[in-house]
N, C-alpha and C positions, 0 to 999 in steps of 0.2 A: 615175314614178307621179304623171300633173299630177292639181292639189286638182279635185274635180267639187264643189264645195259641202260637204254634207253627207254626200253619199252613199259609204258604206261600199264597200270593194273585194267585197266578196260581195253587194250589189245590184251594182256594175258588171256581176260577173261574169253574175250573172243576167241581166240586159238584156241584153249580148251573145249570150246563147244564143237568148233570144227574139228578137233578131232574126234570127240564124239560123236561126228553125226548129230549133234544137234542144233537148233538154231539159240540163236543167244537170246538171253533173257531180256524182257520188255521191264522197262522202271518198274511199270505197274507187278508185273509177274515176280522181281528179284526181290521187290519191297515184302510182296504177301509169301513169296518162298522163306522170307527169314523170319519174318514175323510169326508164321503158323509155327518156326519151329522143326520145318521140315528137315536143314540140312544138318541137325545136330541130336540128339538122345530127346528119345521122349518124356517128358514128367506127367508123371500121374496126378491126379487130385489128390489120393491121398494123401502120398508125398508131399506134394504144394502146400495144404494144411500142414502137414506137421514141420515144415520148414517156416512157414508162415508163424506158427505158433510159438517153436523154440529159436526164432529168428535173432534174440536178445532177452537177454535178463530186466531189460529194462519194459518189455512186455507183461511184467510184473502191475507195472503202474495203473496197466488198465481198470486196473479193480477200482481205480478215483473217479473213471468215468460215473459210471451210477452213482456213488457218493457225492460228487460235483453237482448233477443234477439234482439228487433229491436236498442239496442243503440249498441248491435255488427255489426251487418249489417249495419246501418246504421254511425257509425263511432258519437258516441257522447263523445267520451274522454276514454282513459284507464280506469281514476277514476269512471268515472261513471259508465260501463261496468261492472267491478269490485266490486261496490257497490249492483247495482242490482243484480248482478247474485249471492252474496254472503245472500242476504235477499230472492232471490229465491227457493234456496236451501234449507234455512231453515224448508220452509212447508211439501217440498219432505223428508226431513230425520224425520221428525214428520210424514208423512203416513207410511214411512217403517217403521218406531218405532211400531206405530199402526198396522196397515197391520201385520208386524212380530208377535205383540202380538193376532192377533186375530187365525193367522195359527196354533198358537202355540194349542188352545184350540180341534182343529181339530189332531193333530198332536202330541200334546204327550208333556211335559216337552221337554226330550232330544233331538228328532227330533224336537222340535220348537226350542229350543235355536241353534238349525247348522241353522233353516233362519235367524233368528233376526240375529245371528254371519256374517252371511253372506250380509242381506241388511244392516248393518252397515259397512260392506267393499265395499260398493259397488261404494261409492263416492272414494274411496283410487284409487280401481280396475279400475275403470274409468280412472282415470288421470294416473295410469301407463300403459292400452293402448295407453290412445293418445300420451305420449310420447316415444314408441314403433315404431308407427305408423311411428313419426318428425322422428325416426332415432337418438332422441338426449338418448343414449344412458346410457352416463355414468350419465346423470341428472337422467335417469329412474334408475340406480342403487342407488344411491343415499337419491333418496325420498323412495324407496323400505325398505331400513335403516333406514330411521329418524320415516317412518310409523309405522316399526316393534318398534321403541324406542320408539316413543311416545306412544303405547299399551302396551309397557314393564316398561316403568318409569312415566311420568308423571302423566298420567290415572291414574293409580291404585296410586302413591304417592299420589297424590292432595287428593282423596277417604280414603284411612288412615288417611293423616292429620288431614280434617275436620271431620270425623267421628270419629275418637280416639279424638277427643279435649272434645268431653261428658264420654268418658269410658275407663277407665284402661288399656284397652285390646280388639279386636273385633276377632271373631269369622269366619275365613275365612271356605269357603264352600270346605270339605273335598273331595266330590266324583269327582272321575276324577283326584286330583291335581295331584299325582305321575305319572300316564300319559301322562298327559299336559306337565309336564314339561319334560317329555322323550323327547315326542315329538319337543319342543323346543329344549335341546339339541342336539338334532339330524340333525335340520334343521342348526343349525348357525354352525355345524362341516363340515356341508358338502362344505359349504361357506371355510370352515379354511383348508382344504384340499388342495381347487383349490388355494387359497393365500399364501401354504408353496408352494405348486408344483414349482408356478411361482418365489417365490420368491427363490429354489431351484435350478431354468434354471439359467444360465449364461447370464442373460441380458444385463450388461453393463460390457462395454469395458474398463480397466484403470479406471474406476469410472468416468469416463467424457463422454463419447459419449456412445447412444443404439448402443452395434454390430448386427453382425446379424443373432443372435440366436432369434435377433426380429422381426419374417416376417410372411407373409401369412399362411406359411406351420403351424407356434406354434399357429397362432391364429386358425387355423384350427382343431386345434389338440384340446385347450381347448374347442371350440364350440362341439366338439363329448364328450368331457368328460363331459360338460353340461346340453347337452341335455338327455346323457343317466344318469346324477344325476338329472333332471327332471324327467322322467321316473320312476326311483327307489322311491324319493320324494312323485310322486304320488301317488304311490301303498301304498306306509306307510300310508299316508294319509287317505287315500279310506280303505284300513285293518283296522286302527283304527276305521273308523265310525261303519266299520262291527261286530267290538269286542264291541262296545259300545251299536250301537242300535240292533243288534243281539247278545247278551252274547252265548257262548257256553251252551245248551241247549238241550232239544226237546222243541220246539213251545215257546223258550222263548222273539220273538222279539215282540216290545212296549211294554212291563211290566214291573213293576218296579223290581228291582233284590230282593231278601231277604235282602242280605248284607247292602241295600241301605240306607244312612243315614234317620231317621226318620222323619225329614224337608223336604227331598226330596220325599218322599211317600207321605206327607203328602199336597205338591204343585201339586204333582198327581195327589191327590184326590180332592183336588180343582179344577183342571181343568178339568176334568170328568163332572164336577157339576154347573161349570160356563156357563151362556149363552151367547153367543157371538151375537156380532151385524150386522154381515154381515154372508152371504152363503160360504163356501170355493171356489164357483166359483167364485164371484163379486168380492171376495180379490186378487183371483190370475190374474182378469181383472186390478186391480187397481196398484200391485205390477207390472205388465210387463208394465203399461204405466208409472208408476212413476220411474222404471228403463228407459226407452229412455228418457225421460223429462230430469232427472238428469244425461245422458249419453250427453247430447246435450249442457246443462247450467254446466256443468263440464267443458266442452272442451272450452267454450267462457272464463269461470272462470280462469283457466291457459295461455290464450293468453293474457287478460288484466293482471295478476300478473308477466308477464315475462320484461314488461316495468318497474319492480322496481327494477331488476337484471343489465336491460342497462344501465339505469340512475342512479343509485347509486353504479357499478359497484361493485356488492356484489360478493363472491367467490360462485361458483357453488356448492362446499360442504356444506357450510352453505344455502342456497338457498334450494337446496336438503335433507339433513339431517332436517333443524329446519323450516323453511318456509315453503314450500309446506305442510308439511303435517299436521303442524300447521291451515293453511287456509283451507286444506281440512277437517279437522275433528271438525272448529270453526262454524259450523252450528249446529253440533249434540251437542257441548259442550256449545251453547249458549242456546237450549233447556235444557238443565240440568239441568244449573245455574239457569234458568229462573224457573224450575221445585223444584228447592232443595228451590230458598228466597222463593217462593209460601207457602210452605208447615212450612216453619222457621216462618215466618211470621204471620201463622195460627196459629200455637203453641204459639208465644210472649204471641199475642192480647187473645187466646182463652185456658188457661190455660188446659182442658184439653183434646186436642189433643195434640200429639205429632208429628213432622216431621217423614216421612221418611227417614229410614236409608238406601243409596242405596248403600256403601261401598261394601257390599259383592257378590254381583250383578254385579256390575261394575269391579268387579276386576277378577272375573271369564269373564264376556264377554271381558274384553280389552287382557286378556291372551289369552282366546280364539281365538280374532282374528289376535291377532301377530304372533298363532299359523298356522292358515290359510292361511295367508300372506307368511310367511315363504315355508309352503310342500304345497301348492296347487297355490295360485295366481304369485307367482315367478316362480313355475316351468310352469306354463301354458303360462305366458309372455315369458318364453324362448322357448318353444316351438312354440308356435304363431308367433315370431320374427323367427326360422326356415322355419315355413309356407309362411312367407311373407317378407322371402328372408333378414332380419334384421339380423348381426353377435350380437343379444344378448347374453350373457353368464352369466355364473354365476359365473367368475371370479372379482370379488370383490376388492376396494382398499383395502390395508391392515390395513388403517384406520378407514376405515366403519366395518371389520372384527369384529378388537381388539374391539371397542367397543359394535358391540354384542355380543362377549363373556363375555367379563365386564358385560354388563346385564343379561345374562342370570345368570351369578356366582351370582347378587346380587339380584336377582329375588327367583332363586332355596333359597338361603339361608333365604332370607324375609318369604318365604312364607313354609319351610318346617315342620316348628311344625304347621299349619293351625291357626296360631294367631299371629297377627300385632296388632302393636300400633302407634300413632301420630309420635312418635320418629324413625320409621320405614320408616315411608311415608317421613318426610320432608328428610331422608337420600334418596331416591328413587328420591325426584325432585330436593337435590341438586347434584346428579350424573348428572341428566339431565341436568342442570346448566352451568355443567360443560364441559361436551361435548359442550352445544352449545356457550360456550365460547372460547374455543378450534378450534371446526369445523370455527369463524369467520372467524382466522387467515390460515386457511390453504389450501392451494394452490391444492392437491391433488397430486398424485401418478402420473407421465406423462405418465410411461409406461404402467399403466392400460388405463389412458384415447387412448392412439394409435391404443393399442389392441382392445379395443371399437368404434373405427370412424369408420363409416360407408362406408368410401372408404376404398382401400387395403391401407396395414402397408408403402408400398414404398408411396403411394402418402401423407398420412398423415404426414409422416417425410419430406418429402418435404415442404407441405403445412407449418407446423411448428403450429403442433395442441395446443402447450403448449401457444399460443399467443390466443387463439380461447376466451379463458375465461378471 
């Protein structure tokens, strides 16, 4: 993309057309010219298969899929259940990886970075259905928390550490962050709202017994204020992709903005120019079957991991918070690892290459997707749970709360001069640390868990839900 003075890539473009004789492309018309594939080398299907197939060695794994399921069906131990379905998953979050990177060349920088953000949530997204679906409710709030933490603190710490341990200082990716992190604020306030509210109601009686200011009518009351903070959530959500991949404009949607840092025009231009190995049809046949595969071996994956909660009677907050979403995201983080020695490795032996540095990559997509999690897959599981008759809400322990506010405070401040170092990150994972040190010992909030049971408030206080965990 050589400098032409002053002149913007949407005057280029424009000149170009008039000299052609033709008229300049409509959003609508430049979005579906790239996407069909037009202005670049055709791929075949066959092709697309056999790139799809020999895409990685690690495409090996898939043989665990059927093994995974038949030792769920057929009952061959938790542990082994467990095993397999966790080596399964592996190959599936390496085709989304893939798959996401190939959309992206069809699709644009910023419109491909919302798939990959998105098929990297989508093992998360999964397991907070299916625990939507069980009804177990305050578990789904919970891992909903530790998801957002662990996309908020360890990710991006562990990524600082090892990458600041070669350099002084790294260069975190500017476009978008003031945003991002708007948007994060926004998300974990509306959380903090409904947990002063409740904690404002008159819950308890003399400090010893729930009165009964604790009943059907209040939980009824926060599910409307939930639902319609879903609602609002969404739009923000959905507004923001529209300010991003449509800027205020004429015809300015999938172009790069003027403003746009020089790195990011410049990954543009590279992907304009890149040939891809698959058709955007055969990808999007690959990514809907590799979503139900990992929709199916997700759900077996959560029924064998819940046998280590029975048996070693772990607290449901710790379970929730650190575990879950630890297992769910140790497929895609053992691709990493396996990807970052690969590349370290080649550098040792082969003096000169150098590793990738995937620090600043990683720390935009894990923010990203805590972002997501937060205004769209939380508000869509509370709504969903409406649909299908679930009293989800989005009233919150007050626990889970405080400590997304804590992160997002030490998140906003990490990352607001757009430069981190090693001593930054190991502060980010010993925060994490520290929560799930914290979260082992603690018992949870009882009269959030009441308000959450899926039977009414009289029968749970009957039952005596606080014996449940």
């Amino acid at each position: 993309m050589a400098s032409q003075g002053s002149i913007s890539d949407k005057e280029m473009l424009s000149l170009a057309h008039a000299v052609s004789n033709t008229p300049p492309l409509t959003s609508k018309g430049r979005f579906w010219q790239r996407f069909s594939g037009r202005d670049r080398r055709n791929v075949g299907w066959w092709e697309s298969a056999r790139a799809i197939f020999f895409v990685s060695w690690i495409n090996s794994l898939l043989i665990f899929i059927p093994l995974a399921w038949a030792s769920h069906y057929d009952d061959w131990g938790h542990r082994t259940t467990f095993s397999l379905c966790f080596l399964a998953i592996i190959p599936l979050e390496k085709l989304f990886d893939w798959g996401g990177e190939q959309m992206t060349m069809y699709l644009g920088k910023g419109l491909g970075d919302l798939v990959v953000v998105t098929l990297h949530n989508a093992v998360e997204a999964t397991l907070a259905i299916i625990l939507l679906l069980k009804c177990d409710l305050k578990l789904l709030q919970s891992t909903i928390t530790g998801v957002v933490l662990l996309h908020l603190l360890l990710i991006p710490g562990t990524a600082f550490f090892t990458g600041g341990a070669r350099v002084r200082e790294q260069m975190l990716h500017p476009h978008r962050a003031q945003l991002n992190l708007t948007l994060l604020t926004v998300g974990v306030l509306a959380l903090t709202i409904l947990a002063a509210f409740f904690a404002a109601t008159d819950i308890n009686n003399n400090g010893s017994e729930i009165a009964t200011a604790l009943s059907d009518k209040v939980r009824g009351d926060f599910l409307r204020i939930s639902r319609g903070f879903a609602v609002i959530l969404l739009v923000i959500y959905v507004g923001s992709l529209f300010y991003l991949h449509d800027p205020p404009g004429a015809n300015n949607a999938f172009m790069p903005h003027p403003d746009d840092p020089a790195e990011v025009r410049r990954m543009e231009y590279e992907l304009k120019e890149a040939k891809p190995e698959v058709n955007p049809w055969a990808c999007l046949i690959l990514l809907a079957i590799t979503v139900a595969l990992t929709g199916v071996t997700a759900e077996f994956l959560v029924d064998s991991i819940e046998f280590v909660r029975e048996r070693d009677n772990i607290e449901e907050e710790w379970f929730g918070i650190i575990l879950l979403p630890i297992v769910s995201f140790s497929a895609d983080a053992t691709i990493a690892v396996t990807y970052f020695t690969h590349h370290l490795l080649k550098a040792f032996f082969r003096s000169s290459l150098k590793p990738q540095r995937p620090e600043s990559l990683a720390q935009a997509r894990s923010i990203d997707m805590s972002i997501q999690f937060l205004l769209f897959w939380m508000p869509f599981v509370t709504l969903l749970g409406w649909w299908t008759n679930k009293p989800m809400s989005m009233l919150f322990d007050l626990f889970e709360v405080v400590l997304l506010v804590g992160a997002c405070f030490l998140v906003n401040y990490v990352t607001a001069d757009a430069k981190t170092n090693w001593a930054e990150g190991s502060i980010l994972i010993a925060f994490y640390a520290m929560i799930g040190l914290s979260a082992w010992y603690y018992t949870g909030q009882n009269e959030v868990r009441i308000v959450n049971a899926c039977t009414s408030v009289a029968t749970a206080l009957l039952e005596g839900v606080e014996d449940s965990h």
